[in-house]
GUVEX-663043 format. One record per residue: residue number from 1; residue in three letters; x, y, z of N, C-alpha, C, O in turn. Coordinates in steps of 0.05 Angstrom, whole numbers, padded with zeros to 5 digits, m for minus. Example, Ala and Ser with C-alpha at 12.3 -4.5 7.8 and 13.67 -1.06 7.14 Angstrom:
BEGIN
num/residu/n_c1/n_c2/n_c3/ca_c1/ca_c2/ca_c3/c_c1/c_c2/c_c3/o_c1/o_c2/o_c3
1/ALA/00264/m00114/00156/00246/m00090/00156/00264/m00066/00156/00285/m00066/00169
2/SER/00257/m00045/00142/00273/m00021/00143/00258/00001/00157/00268/00023/00161
This chain:
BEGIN
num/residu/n_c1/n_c2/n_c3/ca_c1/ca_c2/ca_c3/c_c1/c_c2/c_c3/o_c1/o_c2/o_c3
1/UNK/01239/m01252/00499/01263/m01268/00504/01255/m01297/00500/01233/m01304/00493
2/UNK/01268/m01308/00504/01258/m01347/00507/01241/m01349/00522/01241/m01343/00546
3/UNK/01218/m01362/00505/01202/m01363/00521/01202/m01400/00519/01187/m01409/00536
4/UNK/01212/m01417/00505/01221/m01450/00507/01244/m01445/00502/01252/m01426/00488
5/UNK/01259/m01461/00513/01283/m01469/00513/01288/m01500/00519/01285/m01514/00539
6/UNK/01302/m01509/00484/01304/m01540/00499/01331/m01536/00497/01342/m01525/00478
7/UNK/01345/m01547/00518/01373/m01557/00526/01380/m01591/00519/01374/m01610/00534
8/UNK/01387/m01592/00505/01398/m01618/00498/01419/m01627/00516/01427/m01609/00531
9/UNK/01429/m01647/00519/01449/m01660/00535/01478/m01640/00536/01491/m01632/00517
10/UNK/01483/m01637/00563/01508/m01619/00566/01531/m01634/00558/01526/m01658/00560
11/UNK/01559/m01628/00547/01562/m01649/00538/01592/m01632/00551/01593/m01607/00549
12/UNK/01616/m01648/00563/01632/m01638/00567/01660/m01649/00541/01668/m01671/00548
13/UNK/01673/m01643/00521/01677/m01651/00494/01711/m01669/00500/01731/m01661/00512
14/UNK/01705/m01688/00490/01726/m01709/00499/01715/m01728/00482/01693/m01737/00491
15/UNK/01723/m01737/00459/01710/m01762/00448/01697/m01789/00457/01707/m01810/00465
16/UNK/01671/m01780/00452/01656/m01809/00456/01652/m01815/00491/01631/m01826/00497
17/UNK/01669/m01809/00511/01655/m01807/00528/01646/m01783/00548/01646/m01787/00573
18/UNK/01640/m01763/00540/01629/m01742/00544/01614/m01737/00561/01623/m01724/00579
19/UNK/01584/m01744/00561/01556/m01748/00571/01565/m01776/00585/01544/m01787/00592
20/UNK/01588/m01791/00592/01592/m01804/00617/01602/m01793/00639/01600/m01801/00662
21/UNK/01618/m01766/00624/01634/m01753/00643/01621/m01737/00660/01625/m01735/00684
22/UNK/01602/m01724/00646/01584/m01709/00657/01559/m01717/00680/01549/m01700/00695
23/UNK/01552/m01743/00681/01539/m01758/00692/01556/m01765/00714/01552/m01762/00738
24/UNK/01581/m01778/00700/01596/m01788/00724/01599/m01764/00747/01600/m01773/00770
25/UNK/01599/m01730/00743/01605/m01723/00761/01583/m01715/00777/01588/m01706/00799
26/UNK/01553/m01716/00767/01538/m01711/00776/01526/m01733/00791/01503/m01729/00797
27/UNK/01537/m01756/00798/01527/m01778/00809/01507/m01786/00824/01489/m01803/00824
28/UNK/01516/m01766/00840/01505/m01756/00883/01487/m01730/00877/01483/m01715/00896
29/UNK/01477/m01724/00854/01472/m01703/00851/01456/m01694/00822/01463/m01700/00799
30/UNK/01428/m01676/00830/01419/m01674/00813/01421/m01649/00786/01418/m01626/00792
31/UNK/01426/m01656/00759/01438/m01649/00740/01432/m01624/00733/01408/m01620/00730
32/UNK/01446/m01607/00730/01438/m01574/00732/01409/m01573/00710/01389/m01560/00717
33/UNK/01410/m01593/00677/01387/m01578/00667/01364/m01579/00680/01344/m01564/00677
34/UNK/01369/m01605/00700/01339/m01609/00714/01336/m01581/00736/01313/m01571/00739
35/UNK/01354/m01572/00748/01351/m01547/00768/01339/m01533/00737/01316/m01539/00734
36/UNK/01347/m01522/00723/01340/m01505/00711/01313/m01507/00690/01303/m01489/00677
37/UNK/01305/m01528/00691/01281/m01541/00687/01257/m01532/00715/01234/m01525/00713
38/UNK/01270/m01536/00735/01252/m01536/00766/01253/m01502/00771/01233/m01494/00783
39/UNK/01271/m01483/00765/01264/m01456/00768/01252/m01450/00742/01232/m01436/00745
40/UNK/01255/m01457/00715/01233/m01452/00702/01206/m01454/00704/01191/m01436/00699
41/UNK/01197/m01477/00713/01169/m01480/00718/01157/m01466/00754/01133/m01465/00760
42/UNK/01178/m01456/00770/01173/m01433/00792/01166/m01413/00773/01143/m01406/00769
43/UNK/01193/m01398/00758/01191/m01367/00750/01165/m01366/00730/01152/m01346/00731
44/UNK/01157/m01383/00714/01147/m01384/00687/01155/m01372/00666/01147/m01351/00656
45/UNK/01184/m01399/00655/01191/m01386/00637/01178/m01400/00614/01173/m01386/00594
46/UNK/01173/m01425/00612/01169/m01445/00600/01180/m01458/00586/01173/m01466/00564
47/UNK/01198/m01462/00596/01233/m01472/00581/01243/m01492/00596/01245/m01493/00621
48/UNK/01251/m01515/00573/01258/m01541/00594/01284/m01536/00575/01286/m01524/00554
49/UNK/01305/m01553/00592/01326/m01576/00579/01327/m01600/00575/01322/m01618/00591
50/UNK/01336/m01603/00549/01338/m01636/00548/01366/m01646/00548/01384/m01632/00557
51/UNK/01368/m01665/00541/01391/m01680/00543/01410/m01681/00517/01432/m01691/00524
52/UNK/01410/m01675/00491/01424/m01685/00471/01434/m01655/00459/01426/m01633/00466
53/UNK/01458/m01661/00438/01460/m01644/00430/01450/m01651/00393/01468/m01646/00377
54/UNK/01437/m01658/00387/01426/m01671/00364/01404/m01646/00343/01380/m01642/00342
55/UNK/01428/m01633/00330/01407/m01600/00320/01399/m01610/00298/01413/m01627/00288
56/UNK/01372/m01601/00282/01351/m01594/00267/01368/m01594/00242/01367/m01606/00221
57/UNK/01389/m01565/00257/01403/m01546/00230/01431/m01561/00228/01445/m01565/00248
58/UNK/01437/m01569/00199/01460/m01583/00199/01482/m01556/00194/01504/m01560/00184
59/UNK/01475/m01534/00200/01496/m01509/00199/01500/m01509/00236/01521/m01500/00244
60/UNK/01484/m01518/00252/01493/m01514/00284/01507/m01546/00285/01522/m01551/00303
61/UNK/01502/m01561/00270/01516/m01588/00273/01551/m01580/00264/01571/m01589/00275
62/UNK/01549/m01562/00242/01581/m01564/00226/01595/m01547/00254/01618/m01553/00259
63/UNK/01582/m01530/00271/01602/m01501/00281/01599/m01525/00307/01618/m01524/00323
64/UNK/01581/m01544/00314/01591/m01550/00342/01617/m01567/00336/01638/m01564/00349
65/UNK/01615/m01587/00313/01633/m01597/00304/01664/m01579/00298/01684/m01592/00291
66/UNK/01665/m01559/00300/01686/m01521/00293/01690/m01537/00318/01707/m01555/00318
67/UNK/01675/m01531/00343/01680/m01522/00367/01695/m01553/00384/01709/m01554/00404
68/UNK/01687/m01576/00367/01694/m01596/00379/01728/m01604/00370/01743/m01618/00383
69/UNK/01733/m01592/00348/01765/m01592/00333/01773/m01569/00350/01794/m01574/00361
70/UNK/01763/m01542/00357/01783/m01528/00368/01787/m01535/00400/01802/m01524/00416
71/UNK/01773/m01551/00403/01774/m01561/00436/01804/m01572/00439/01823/m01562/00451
72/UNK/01801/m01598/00424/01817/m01614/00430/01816/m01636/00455/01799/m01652/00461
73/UNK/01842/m01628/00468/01837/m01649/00491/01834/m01630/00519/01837/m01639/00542
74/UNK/01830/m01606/00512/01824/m01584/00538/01797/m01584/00541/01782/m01592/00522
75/UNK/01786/m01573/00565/01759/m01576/00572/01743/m01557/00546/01724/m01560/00531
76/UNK/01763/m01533/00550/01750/m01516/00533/01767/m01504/00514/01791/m01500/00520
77/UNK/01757/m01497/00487/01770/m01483/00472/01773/m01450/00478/01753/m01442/00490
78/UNK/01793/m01429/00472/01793/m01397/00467/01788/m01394/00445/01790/m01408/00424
79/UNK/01777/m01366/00451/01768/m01341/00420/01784/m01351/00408/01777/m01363/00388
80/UNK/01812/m01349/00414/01825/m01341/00396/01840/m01369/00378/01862/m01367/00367
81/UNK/01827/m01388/00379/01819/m01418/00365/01815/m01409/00344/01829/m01417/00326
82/UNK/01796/m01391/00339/01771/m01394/00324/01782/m01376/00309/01782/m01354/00320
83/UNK/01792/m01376/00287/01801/m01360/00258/01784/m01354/00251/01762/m01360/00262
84/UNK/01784/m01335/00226/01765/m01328/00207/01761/m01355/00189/01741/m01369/00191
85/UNK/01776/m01359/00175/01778/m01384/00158/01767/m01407/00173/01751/m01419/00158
86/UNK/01767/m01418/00197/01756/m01443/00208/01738/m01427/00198/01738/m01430/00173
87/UNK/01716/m01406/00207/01690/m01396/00222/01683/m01390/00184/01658/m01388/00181
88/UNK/01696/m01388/00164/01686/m01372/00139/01654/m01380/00140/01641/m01359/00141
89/UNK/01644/m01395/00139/01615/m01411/00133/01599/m01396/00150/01575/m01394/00145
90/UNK/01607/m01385/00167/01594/m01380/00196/01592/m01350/00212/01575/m01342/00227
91/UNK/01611/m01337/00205/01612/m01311/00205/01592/m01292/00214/01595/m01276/00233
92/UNK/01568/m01294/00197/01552/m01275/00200/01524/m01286/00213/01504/m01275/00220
93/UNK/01534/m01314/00214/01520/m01322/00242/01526/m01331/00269/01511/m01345/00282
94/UNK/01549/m01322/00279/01558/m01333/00302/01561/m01301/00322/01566/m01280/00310
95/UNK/01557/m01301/00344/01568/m01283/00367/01579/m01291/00387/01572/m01313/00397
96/UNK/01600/m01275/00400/01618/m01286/00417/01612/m01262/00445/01607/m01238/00443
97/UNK/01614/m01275/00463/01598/m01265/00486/01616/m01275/00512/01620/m01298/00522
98/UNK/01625/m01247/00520/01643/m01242/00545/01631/m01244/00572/01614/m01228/00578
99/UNK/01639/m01262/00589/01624/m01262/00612/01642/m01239/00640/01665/m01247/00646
100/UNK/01635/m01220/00651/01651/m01194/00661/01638/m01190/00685/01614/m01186/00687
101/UNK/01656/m01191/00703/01646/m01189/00725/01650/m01155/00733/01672/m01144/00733
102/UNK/01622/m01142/00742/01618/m01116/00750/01606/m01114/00774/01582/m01120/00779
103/UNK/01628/m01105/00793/01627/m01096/00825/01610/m01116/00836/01616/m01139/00839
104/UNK/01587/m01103/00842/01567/m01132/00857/01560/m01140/00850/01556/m01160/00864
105/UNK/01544/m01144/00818/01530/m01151/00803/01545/m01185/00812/01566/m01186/00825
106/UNK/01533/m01206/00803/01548/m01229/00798/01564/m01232/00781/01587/m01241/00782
107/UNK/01548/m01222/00757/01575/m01225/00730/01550/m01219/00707/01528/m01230/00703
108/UNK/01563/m01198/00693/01545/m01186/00656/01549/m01197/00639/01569/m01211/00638
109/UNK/01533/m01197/00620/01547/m01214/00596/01547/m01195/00576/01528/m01180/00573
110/UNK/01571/m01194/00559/01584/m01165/00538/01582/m01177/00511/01590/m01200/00509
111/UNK/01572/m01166/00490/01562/m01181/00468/01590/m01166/00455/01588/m01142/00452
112/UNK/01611/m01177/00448/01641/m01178/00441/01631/m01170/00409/01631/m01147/00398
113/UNK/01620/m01200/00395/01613/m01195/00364/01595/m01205/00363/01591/m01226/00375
114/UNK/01572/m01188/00345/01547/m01203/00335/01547/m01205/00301/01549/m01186/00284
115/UNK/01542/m01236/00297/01548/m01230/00260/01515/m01215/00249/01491/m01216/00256
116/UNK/01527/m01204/00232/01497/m01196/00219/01471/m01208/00210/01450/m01197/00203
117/UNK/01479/m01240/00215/01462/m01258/00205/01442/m01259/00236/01419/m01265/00238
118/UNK/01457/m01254/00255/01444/m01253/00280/01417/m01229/00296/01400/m01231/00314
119/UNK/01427/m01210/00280/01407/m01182/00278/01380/m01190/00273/01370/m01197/00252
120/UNK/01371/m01189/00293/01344/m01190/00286/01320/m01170/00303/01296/m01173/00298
121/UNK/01328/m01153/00319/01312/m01125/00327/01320/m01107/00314/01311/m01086/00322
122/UNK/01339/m01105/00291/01337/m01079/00282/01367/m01063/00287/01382/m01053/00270
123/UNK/01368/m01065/00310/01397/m01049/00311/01423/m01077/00323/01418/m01099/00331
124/UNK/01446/m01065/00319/01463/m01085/00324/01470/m01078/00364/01471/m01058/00379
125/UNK/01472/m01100/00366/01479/m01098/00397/01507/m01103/00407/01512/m01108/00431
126/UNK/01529/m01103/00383/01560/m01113/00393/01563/m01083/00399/01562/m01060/00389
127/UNK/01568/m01099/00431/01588/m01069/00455/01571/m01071/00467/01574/m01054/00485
128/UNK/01544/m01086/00471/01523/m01078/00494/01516/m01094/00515/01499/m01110/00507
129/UNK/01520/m01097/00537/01514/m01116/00558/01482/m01133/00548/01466/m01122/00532
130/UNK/01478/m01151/00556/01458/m01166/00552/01432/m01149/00563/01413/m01143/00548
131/UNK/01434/m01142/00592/01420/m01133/00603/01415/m01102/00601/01409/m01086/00620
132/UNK/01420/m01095/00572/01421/m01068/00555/01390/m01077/00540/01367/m01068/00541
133/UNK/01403/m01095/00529/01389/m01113/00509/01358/m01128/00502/01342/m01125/00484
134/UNK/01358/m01150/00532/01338/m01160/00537/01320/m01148/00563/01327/m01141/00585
135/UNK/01297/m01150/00552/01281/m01137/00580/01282/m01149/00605/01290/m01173/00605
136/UNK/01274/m01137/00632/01281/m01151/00656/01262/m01171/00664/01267/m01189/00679
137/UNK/01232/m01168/00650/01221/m01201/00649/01234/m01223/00643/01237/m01238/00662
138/UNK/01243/m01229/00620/01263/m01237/00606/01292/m01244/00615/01300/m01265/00604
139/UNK/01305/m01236/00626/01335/m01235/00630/01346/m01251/00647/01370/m01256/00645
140/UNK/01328/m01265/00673/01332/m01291/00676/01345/m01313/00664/01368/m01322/00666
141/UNK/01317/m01322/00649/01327/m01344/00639/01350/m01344/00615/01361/m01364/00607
142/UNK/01356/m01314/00603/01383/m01321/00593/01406/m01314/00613/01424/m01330/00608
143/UNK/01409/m01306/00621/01432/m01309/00644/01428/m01339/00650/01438/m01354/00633
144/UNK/01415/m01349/00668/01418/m01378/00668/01426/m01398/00644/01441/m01417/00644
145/UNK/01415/m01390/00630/01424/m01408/00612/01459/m01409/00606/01476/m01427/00608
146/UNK/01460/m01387/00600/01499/m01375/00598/01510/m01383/00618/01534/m01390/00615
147/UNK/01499/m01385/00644/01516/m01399/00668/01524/m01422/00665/01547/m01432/00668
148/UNK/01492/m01439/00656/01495/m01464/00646/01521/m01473/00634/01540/m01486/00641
149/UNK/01512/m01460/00613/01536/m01463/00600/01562/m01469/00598/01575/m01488/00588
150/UNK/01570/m01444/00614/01597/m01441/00623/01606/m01464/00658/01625/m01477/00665
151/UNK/01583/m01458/00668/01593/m01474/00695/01604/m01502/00694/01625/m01510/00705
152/UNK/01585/m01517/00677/01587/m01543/00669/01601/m01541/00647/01596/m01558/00631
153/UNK/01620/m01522/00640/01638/m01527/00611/01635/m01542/00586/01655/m01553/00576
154/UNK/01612/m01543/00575/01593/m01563/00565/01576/m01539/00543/01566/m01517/00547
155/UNK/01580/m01556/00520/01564/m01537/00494/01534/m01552/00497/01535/m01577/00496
156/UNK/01510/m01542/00501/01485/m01533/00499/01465/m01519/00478/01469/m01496/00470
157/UNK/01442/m01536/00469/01422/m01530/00446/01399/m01528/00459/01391/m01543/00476
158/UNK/01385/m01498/00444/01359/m01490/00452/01345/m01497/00426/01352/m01505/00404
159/UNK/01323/m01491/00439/01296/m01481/00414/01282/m01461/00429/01269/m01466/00449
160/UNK/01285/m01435/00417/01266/m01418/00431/01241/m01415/00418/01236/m01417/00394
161/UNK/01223/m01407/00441/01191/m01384/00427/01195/m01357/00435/01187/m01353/00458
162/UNK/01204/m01337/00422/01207/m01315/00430/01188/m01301/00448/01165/m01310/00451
163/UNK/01195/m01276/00461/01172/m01267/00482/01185/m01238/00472/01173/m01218/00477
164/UNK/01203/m01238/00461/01218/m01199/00464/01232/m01191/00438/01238/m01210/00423
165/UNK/01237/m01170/00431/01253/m01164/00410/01226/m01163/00389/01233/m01161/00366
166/UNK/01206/m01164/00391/01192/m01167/00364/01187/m01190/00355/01170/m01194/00337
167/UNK/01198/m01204/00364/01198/m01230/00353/01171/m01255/00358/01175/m01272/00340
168/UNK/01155/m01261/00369/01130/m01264/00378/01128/m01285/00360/01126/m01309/00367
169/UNK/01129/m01277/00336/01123/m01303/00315/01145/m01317/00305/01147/m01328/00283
170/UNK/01167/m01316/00329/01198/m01334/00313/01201/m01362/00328/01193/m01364/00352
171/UNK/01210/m01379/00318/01218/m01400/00339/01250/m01391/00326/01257/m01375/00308
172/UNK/01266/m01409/00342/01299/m01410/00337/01316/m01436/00354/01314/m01444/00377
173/UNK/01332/m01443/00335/01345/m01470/00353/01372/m01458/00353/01379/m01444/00334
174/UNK/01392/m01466/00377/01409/m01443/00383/01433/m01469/00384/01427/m01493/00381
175/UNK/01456/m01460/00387/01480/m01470/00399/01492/m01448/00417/01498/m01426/00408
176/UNK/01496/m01457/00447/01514/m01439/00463/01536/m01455/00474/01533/m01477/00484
177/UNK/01567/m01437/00468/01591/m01455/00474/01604/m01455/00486/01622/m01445/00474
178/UNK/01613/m01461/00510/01629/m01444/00526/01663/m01448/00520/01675/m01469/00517
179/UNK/01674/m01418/00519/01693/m01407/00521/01720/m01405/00544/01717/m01394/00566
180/UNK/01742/m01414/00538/01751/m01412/00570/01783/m01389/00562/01795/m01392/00541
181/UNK/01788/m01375/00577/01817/m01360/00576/01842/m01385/00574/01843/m01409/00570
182/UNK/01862/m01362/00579/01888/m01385/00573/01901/m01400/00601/01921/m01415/00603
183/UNK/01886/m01393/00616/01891/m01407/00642/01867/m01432/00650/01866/m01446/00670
184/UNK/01852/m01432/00630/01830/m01461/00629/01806/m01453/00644/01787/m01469/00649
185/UNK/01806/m01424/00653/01782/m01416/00664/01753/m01408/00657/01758/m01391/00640
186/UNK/01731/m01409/00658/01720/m01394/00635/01717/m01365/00625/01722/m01348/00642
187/UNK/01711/m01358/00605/01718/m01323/00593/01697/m01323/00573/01699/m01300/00565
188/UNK/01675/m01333/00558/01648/m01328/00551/01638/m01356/00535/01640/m01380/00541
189/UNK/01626/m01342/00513/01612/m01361/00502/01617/m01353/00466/01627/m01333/00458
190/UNK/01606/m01373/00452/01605/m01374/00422/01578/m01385/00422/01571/m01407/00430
191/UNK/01558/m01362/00412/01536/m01376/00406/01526/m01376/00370/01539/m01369/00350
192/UNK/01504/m01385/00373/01484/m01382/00339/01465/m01390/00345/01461/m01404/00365
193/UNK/01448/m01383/00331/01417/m01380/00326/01403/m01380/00298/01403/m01359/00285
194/UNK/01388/m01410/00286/01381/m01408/00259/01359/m01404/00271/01355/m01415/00292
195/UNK/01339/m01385/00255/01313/m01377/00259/01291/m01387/00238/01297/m01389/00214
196/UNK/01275/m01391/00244/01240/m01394/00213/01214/m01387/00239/01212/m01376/00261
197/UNK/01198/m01398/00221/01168/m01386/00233/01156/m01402/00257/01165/m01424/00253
198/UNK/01142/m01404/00277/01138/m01412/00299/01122/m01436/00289/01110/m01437/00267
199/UNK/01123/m01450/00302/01099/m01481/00293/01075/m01476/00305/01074/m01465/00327
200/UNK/01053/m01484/00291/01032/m01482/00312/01021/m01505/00334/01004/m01500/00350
């Protein structure tokens, strides 16, 4: 699973003052990536957040930019924003991810669609809870992260070092987006993941 994770600046999407808004509400209070920075270095995950959302891949720059036109002036954009035609470029790298709350559990995360560009253990995982998916070493820090996400209504960039799936020798820089229903609540995420070879 992630074994780094950088979080760039949460950004709640409203032109240009964004990362004031976000600050502004965190005033009295310290800023979730840093909690999730401070249980990382408890659990050992080795995953920090940073502050920006400033990607590598100018293909996670075009879809945050998708996600910043289907916003608008609502906190968050719905699925159902997101056409085929906006998404054509993107398709077979984007997955959309249901956040479902089951009995006691806190809440699962349901992998809705995974594009094929996203496959990378081998089998496809659309229809499978996360926690189907990723092992329970592991499953932490992506649940947190998805909380992230969604709590603070705020799109979020990783860079992972893999730990699971095979993957050992992948790094990956991610976009996770959060999703909200038609009542402005949240309802999952839109993520991507461009992948190459780990740095040494």
């Amino acid at each position: 699973m992630i074994a780094y994770v950088d979080f760039p600046k949460a950004r709640i999407y409203r032109p240009f003052t964004a990362v004031r808004q976000v600050r502004g509400m965190l005033a009295n209070a310290q800023p979730p990536w840093d909690d999730f920075n401070a249980r990382a270095g408890r659990e050992g995950w080795a995953a920090v957040c940073d502050a920006s959302l400033t990607f590598d891949s100018a293909q996670l720059m075009d879809l945050l930019e998708i996600w910043r036109t289907a916003t608008g002036a609502r906190q968050m954009p719905m699925r159902a924003d997101f056409t085929a035609r906006a998404l054509v470029r993107h398709l077979k790298d984007i997955s959309f991810i249901e956040r479902v709350a089951d009995g006691e559990r806190p809440r699962r995360y349901l992998f809705r669609m995974i594009g094929r560009g996203q496959i990378r253990s081998g089998a496809d995982g659309t229809g499978k809870f996360l926690d189907e998916i990723i092992a329970p070493p592991f499953i932490a820090s992506w649940n947190a992260a998805y909380d992230m996400a969604l709590d603070i209504a705020a799109p979020l960039r990783f860079v992972s070092n893999f730990r699971s799936l095979g993957l050992d020798y992948m790094t990956a820089e991610s976009l996770v987006a959060p999703l909200g229903d038609a009542k402005g609540g949240p309802w999952g995420l839109l993520t991507s993941t461009v992948y190459g070879p780990r740095k040494a």
